[in-house]
C-alpha positions in Angstrom: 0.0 0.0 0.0 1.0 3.3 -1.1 0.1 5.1 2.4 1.2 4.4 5.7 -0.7 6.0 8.7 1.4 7.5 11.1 -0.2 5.3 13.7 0.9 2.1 11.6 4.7 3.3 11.8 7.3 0.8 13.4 8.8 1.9 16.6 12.1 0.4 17.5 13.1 1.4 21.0 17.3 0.7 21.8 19.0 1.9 25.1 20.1 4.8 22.7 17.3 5.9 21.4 13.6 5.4 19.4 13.5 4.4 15.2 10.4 4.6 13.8 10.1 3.2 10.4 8.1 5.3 7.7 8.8 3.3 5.1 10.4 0.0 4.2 10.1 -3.3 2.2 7.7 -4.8 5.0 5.8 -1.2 5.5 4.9 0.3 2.2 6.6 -2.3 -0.2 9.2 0.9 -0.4 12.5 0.2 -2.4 14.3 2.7 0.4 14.2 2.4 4.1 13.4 5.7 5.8 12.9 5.9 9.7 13.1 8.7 12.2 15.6 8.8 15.0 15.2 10.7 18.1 17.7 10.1 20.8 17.9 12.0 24.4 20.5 14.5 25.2 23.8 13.3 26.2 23.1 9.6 24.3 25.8 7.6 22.1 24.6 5.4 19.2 26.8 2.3 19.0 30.1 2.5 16.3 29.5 0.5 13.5 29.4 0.8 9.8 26.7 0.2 7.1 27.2 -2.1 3.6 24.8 0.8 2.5 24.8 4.3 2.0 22.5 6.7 4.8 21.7 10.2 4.6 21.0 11.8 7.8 19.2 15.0 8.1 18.8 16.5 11.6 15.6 18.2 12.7 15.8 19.1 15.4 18.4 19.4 18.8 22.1 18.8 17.6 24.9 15.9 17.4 28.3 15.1 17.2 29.1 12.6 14.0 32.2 10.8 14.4 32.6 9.2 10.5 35.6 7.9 9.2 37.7 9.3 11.8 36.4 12.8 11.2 34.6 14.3 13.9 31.7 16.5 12.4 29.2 18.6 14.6 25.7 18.7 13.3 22.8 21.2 14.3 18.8 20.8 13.2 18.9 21.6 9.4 21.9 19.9 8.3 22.0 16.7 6.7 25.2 14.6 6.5 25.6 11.7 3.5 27.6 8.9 5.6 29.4 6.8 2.9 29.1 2.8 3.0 31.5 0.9 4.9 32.9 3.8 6.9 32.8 3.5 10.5 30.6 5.9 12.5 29.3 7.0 15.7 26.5 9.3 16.6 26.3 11.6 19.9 23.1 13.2 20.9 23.7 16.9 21.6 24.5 16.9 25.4 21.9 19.2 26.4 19.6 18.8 23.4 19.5 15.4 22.1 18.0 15.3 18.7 15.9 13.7 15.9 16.7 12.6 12.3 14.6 11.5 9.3 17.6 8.8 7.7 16.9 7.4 4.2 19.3 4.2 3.4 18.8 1.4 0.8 16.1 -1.2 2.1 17.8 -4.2 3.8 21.1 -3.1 4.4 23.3 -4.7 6.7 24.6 -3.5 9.3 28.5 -4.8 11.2 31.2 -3.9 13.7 34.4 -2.6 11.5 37.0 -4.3 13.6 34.6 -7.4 14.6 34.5 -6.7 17.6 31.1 -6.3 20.0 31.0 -3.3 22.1 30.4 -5.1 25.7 27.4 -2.9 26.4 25.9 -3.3 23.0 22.4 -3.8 23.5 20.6 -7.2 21.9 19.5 -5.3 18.1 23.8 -5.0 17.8 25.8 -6.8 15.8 27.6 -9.6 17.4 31.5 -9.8 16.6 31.5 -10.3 13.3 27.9 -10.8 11.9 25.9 -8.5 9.8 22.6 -8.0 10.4 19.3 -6.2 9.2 18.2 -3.6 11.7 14.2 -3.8 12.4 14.0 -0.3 11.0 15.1 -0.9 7.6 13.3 -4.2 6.6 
């Protein structure tokens, strides 16, 4: 179906933050994924990297991007193109958090660079070196 109701969106809670799909192969029959992110001030996505390209644009609040070793700081408005396998990390804004609309190809994988699990990675993380589908993008 062509139109998804906000109230049929898929909500994806981490430790780190919410995703809620808008669109994907299993919501929509969409060849893209595209979710929203919000994540509390002073929150730390986990570092990984993406077999697929994501574009990030903020909307609100403001974050730190750490992306290929580059550390880039963001504010509502700005979109950053995060290039596919390149490692990242994204900081909430310490006192303002922040949310995102991210559009990546549908299905991509997601996978720890170095292969290695983060030891507080919460259960939707990749384990060493596995690849998996995030919720929000299937």
């Amino acid at each position: 179906m062509p139109l998804i109701r906000s109230a049929d969106s898929r909500v994806s809670t981490t430790p780190n933050g919410v995703m809620t799909t808008l669109a994907s192969p299993t919501q929509g029959d969409a060849a893209q994924a595209v979710w929203r992110v919000d994540m509390p001030a002073g929150n730390s996505g986990p570092y990984h990297a993406c077999d697929g390209e994501q574009v990030w644009t903020l909307l609100t609040g403001a974050a730190t991007v750490e992306l290929d070793g580059e550390t880039l700081g963001v504010e509502a408005g700005d979109t950053v193109v995060m290039p596919a396998d390149v490692g990242r990390q994204v900081h909430a804004g310490a006192e303002s958090g922040f949310s995102a609309i991210v559009v990546a190809p549908a299905g991509c994988e997601v996978y720890n660079p170095e292969g290695v699990s983060a030891p507080d990675a919460c259960d939707l993380a990749p384990r060493g070196s596995d690849r998996l589908v995030p919720p929000w993008v299937r």
